[in-house]
N, C-alpha and C positions, 0 to 999 in steps of 0.2 A: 584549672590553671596549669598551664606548660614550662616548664624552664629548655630553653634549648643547650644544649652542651656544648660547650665551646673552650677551650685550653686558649685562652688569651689571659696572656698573668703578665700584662707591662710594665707593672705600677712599682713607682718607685720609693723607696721608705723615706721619704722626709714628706708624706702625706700629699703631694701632689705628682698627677700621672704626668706622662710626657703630650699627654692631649691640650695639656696649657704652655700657654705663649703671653709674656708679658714684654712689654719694654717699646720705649716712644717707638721705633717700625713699626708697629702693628698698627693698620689702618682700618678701619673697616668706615661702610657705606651708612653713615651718620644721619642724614634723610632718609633714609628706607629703614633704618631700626628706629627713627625717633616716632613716624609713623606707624609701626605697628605697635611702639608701646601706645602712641593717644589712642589707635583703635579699640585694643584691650583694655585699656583705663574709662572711654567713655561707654566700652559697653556694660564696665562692673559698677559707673556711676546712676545706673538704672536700678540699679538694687537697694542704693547706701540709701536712701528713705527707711527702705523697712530693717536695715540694719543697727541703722543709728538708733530705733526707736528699741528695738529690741536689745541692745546695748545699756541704753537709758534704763530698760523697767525690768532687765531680768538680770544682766549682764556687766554690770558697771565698768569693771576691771578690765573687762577686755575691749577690743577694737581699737585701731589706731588708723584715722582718718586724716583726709590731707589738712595740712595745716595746725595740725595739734606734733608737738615737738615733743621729744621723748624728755621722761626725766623734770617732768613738772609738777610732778608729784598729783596724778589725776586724782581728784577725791571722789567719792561718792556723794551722790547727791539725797543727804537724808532728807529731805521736804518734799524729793519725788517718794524714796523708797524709803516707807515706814514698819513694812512686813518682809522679811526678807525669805519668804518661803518658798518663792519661784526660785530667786540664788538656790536655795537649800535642795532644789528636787532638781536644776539643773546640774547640779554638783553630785548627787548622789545617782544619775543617772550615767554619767562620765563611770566614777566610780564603777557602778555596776558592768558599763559595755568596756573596760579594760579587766574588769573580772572574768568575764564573760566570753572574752574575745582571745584576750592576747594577755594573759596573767603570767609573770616569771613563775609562779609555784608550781604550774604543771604543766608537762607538754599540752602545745594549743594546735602544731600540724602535723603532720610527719610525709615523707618523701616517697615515693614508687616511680614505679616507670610506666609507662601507657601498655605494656607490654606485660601480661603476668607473668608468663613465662621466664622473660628476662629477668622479674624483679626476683624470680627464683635460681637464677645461676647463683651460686655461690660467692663470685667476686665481685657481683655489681651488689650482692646484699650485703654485706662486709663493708662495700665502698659506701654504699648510703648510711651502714648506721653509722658509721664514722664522720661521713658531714653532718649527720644530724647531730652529732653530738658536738661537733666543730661549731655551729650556727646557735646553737641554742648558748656555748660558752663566751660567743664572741655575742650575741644578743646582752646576757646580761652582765657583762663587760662596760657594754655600749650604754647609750642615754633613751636607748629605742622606747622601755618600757613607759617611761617619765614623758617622752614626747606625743608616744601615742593616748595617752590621760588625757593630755592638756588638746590633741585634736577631736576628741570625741566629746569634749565640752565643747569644741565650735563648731564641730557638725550639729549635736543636741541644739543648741542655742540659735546659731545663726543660719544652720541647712548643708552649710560649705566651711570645709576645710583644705588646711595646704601644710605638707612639711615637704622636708628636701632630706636626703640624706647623701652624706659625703664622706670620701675616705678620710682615716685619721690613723694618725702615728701610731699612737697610743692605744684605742679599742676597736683599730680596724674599721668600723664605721663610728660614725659619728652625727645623729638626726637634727633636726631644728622644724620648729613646727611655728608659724607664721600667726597672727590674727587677723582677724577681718578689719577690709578698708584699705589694708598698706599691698595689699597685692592681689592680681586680676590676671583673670586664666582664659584659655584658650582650647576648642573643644579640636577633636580629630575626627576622624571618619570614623573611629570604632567608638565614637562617644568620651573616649576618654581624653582625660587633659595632654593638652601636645605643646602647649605655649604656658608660658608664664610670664609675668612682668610684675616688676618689683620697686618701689620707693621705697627709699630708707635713709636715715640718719646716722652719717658716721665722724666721727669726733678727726679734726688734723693729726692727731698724731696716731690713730687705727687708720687713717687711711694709708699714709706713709707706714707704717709697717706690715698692715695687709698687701699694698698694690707695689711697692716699692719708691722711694723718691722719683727716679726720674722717670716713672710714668703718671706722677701726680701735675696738676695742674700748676699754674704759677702763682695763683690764687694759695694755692696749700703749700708750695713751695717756700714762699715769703714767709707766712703763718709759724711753717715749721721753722723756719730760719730764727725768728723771733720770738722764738720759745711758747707760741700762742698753740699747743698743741691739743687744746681743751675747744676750740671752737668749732661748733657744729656744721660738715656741709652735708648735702641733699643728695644722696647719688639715685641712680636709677641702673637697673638689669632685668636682661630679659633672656630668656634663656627659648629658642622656637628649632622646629627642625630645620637642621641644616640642607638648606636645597644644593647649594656650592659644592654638596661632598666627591672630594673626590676616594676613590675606594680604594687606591695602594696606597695614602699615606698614612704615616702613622700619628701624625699630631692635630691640631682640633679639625681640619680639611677633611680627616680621612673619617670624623666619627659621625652619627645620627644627630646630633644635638647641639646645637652652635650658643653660646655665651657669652653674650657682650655686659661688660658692666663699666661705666662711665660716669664723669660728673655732671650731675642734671645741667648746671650752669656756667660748665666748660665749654668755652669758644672754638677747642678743637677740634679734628676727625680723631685725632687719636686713643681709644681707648683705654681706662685703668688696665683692662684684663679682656682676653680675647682666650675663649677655651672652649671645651666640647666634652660631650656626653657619650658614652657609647648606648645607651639607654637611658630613656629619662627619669631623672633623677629627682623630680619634683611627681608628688601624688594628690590629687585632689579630691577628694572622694564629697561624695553628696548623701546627706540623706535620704533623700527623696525628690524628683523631676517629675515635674509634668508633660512634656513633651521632650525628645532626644533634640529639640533647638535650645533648649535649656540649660546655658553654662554653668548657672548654680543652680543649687537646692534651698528644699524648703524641711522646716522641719518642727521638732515639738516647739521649740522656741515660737517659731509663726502664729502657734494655736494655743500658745498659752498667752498671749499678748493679751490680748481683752482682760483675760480671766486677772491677770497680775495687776493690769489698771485699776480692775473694778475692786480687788484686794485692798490697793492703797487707801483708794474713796473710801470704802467701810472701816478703813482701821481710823481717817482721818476724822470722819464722822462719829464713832464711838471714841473717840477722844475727846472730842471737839465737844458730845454729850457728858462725860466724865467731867469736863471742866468745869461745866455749868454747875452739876451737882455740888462737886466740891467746893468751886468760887463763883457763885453765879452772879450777874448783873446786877448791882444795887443801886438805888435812889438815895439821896439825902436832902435834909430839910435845907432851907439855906440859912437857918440860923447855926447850922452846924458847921465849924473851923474849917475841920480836915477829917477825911474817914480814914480810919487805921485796919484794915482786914488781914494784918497779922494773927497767929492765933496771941493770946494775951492782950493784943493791942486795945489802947485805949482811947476813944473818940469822945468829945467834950463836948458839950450843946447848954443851951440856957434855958434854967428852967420853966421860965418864962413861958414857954411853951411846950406845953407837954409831950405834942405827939410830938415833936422833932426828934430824929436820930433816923438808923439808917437799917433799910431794909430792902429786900431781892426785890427786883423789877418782877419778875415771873419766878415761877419755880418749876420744873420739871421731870417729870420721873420717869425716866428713859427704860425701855426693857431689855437689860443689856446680854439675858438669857440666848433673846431671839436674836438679836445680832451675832453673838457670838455665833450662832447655832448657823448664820446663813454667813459666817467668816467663814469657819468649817467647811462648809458647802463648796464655798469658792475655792478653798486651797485642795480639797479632796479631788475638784475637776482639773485642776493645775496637775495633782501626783498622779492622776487618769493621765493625761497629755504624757506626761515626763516617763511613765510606768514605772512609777516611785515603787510598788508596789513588788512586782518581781524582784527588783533591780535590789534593794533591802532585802531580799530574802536571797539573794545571789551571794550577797556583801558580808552575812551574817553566816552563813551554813557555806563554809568551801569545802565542802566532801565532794571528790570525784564523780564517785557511781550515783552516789542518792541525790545527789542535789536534780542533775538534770533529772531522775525522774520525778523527784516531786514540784520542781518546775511546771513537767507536762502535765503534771495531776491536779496542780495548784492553778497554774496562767494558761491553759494551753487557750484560750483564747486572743491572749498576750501574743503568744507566740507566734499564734497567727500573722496577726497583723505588723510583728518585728518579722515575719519572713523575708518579705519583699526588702526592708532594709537590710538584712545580715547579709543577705545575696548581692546585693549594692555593694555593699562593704568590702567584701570578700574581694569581688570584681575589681573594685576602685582603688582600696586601698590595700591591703591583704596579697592580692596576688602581685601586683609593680612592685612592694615592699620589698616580699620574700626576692623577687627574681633582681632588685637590685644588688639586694644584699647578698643575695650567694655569687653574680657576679664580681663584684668587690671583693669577695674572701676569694674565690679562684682568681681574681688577678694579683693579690695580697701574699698568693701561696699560700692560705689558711689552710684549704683547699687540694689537698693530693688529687694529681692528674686523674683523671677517670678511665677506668679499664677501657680498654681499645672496642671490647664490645657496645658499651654505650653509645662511641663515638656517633653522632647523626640521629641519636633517641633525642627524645623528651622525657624532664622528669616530670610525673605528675603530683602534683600537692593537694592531700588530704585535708581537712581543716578537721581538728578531732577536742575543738574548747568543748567548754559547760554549755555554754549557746549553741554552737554546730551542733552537737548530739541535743541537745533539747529538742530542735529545730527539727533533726531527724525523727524524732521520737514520735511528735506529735502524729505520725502516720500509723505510729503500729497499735496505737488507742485502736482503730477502725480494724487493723488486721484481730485484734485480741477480741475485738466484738462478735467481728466475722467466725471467725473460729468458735467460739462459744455457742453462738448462734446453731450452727451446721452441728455441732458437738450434742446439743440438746435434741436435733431429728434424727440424729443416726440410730440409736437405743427405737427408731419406732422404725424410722424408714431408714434401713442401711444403705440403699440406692445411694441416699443423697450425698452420702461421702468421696462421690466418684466426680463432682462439682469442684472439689478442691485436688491444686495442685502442690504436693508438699517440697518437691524441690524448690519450687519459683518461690513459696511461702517462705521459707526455709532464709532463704540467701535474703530475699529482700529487708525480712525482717533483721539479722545480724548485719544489714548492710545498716538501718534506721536507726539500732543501738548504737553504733561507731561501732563494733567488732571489729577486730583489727582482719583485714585483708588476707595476710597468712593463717587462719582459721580454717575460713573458706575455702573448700577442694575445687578445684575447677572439673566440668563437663567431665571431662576426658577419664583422671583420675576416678572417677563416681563409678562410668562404666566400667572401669578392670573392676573396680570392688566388688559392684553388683554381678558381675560376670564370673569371677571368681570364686562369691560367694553361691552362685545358683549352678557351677559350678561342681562345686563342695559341697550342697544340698541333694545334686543329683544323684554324687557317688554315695553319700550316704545313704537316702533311699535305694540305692541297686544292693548296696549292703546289708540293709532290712530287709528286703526282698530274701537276696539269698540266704539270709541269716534264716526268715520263716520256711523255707521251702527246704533248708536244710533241717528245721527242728520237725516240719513234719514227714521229709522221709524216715529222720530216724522214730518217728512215735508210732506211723503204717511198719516198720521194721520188726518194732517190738510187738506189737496188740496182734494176743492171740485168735487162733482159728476154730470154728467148729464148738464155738460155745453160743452159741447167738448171740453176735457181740456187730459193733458197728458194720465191720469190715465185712462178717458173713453175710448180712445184708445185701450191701453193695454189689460184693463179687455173685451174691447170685439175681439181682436186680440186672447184672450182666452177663447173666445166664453159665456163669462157670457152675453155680449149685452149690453146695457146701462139702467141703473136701472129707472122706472118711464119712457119711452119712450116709443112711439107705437109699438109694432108690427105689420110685416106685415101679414094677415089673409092667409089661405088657400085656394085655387080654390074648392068651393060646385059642389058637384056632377050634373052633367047635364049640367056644363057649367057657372053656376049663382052661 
């Protein structure tokens, strides 16, 4: 993911930019927004079957569908849902992916630049650790932590999630994360969400001080006049890209994202609020899509559906056995009153007859071992679905280093099949997040200017949780194998260690740990070392050289002559003879 740098800090401290424009002028084109909300409403009405069902058997508490009004105090329905263990493993899988993911207790990203070199000038690294330190303070400041819980239970559950995030007075940003049913999205060319549309319930007297009196309706107008400030109306907003924009101005014409929010049952063109985004500011992340036409996801929720039905059926039916046992179906004589199957109770008959009185129609002796043992079954395939299983051991052990790798030692099959979603994640919601929010703190001034070198870079974001390195990790199982592997033929065949490459080995694997990046020497640096160092090798061998050549001139200096010693040898192997020694004479002519 990229952030691009940009020094636009507009925003003004009473927590709304000058990108918003209220007040009866503001017109906007009432059939062409009312139109594309029904398009995005009947295309997320293709879903709500498997929503509402999923809602129903795993999910009670949440979802909010047309027609159901807030504040009605929804109950649970105990005659559906008599095992609450799908609740239990949805909940504890939310848990585990905000442990996992995005936990306040320890850094979860950190910031560079595309550029390594750059991220090593001195003033852009200073700049960066400083906003990272700025982001992380204004994060837990904020509601981010708390929103992102509550959307990783609707991704788990229902496939799809939405929050929105927005500036605020007070902690700089300020999140809200949406349920399934009350709001329907719209996809982009890069797949990711680019529309959104919204129903929702806002009380007379929050609409008047949200939108202001005289752009409320007359309908709220009277209400509020009448001190009826409690009574419910209907609004609708949609927030899609701004096609109209225009690029020199500065108010919602000139941003990316256009926001109309209005009374569903207002007679006029004029809307509550008419504003704009310079980025979108709403994130919908998926768990899991089947094809890129796929505006929502699917998810553990989807797959746990059966498995939670068929939970209910067997708890209903070992109940339902349990009853018999204890109060099972009786007959009575009809000479008998009234039957009393209180314990003590006492039932009255004439003795007249002796067999009268009251006993079981059947009796049955249910084997409630095996039941039990195929309940177990069933919730064990449900915490399979949810990966109750990792998520529990995420939740339980928050050590840095050792969790993610007994993670990979523990689940790395888990982690497998979370890869494809963590990368989803990352993409959908994770990387819009980040780049909303450091937006917002550089227009807030959280944010010191960025050195003039950056200007036209991108920052790149690392993602450095318990999950991202678990994630990473699962590769360097096969690099450690590989290694061992080669490590056991070199001792026979040396060749074979010339098959591995130790730089490439080297980096990839500190890349798989999370090793932080400044660790890593780049190329370049490698060569002066190694160059330096063979270098340094070389003088020191010409050193040893001459170091030898000097200790054996002086040892030929010293070792005597003319005793039969090495050197007399030599020098007469070279035909000098041995110095001071006889010669033998020549044969004199004649024989003598």
């Amino acid at each position: 993911m990229a952030i691009s740098i940009q020094d636009d800090r507009n925003a003004q401290k009473d927590g709304k930019t000058p990108m918003q424009i209220t007040g009866s002028a503001v017109k906007f084109d009432r059939k062409a927004t009312n139109q594309r909300w029904d398009r995005l409403r009947i295309e997320g009405w293709k879903w709500r079957p498997a929503w509402r069902e999923i809602r129903d058997e795993i999910a009670p508490t949440r979802g909010m569908f047309e027609y159901e009004n807030p504040n009605w105090g929804k109950r649970i329905d105990h005659e559906r849902i008599i095992n609450s263990h799908a609740m239990d493993a949805l909940d504890t899988m939310a848990a585990g992916m905000a442990s996992g993911m995005t936990t306040p207790m320890r850094p979860w990203f950190q910031l560079g630049t595309t550029d390594p070199d750059l991220s090593e000038f001195q003033p852009v690294k200073e700049w960066l650790a400083q906003v990272m330190e700025r982001l992380y303070a204004v994060l837990a400041k904020s509601n981010m932590y708390q929103t992102w819980h509550n959307l990783y239970a609707e991704i788990g559950g229902f496939g799809t999630g939405a929050e929105i995030i927005l500036p605020d007075y007070k902690s700089v940003i300020r999140g809200r994360n949406f349920t399934i049913g009350e709001y329907f999205l719209g996809n982009g060319p890069d797949n990711r969400i680019n529309a959104f549309a919204r129903q929702y319930w806002m009380t007379v007297g929050q609409i008047v001080e949200e939108f202001g009196y005289e752009n409320c309706s007359q309908f709220v107008q009277s209400a509020y006049k009448q001190n009826n400030v409690d009574a419910w109306r209907l609004m609708r907003h949609l927030i899609e890209p701004n096609d109209d924009r225009i690029e020199d101005r500065k108010d919602f014409r000139g941003m990316k994202f256009r926001s109309v929010t209005w009374e569903e049952s207002s007679p006029s063109d004029t809307a509550a609020r008419v504003s704009g985004y310079q980025e979108m500011p709403v994130q919908g992340p998926r768990w899991q899509i089947t094809t890129t036409a796929d505006t929502y996801g699917r998810s553990p929720g989807w797959k746990a559906l059966g498995d939670s039905k068929m939970l209910q059926k067997m708890e209903k039916d070992k109940l339902k056995a349990l009853d018999k046992v204890v109060d099972p179906p009786t007959q009575a004589d009809a000479n008998v009153d009234a039957v009393n199957t209180l314990p003590g109770g006492l039932t009255r008959y004439t003795s007249t007859t002796p067999s009268a009185g009251v006993k079981p129609v059947y009796q049955i002796q249910p084997d409630f071992n095996a039941i039990t043992a195929m309940i177990q079954i069933v919730e064990t395939r449900i915490d399979r679905n949810f990966y109750v299983d990792l998520f529990k051991m995420m939740i339980s052990d928050d050590r840095p280093a050792v969790t993610a790798r007994e993670i990979v030692e523990r689940h790395e099959e888990k982690l497998q099949m979370l890869g494809p979603v963590i990368e989803a994640l990352e993409f959908e919601l994770l990387d819009p997040s980040i780049d909303r929010i450091f937006n917002l703190c550089l227009r807030a001034g959280v944010i010191p200017p960025p050195p003039v070198d950056l200007h036209g870079h991108e920052l790149k974001v690392e993602y450095i949780s318990t999950l991202a390195q678990a994630q990473k990790m699962v590769g360097t199982t096969s690099i450690e194998q590989g290694l061992r592997f080669v490590g056991s033929l070199v001792s026979v065949y040396p060749e074979v260690a010339d098959n591995i490459d130790p730089d490439k080995t080297a980096k990839k694997y500190m890349d798989m740990v999370g090793a932080p990046p400044e660790l890593v020497r780049s190329d370049d640096d490698i060569k002066a070392i190694r160059a330096d160092r063979a270098k340094k090798q070389q003088a020191q061998e010409q050193a040893q050289a001459a170091e030898r050549m000097t200790e054996g001139a002086k040892t030929l200096s010293q070792t005597p002559v003319g005793q039969n010693s090495a050197l007399d040898q030599v020098m007469a192997g070279l035909g000098g003879g041995q110095p001071n020694a006889q010669q033998p004479q020549a044969p004199a002519p004649g024989g003598q």
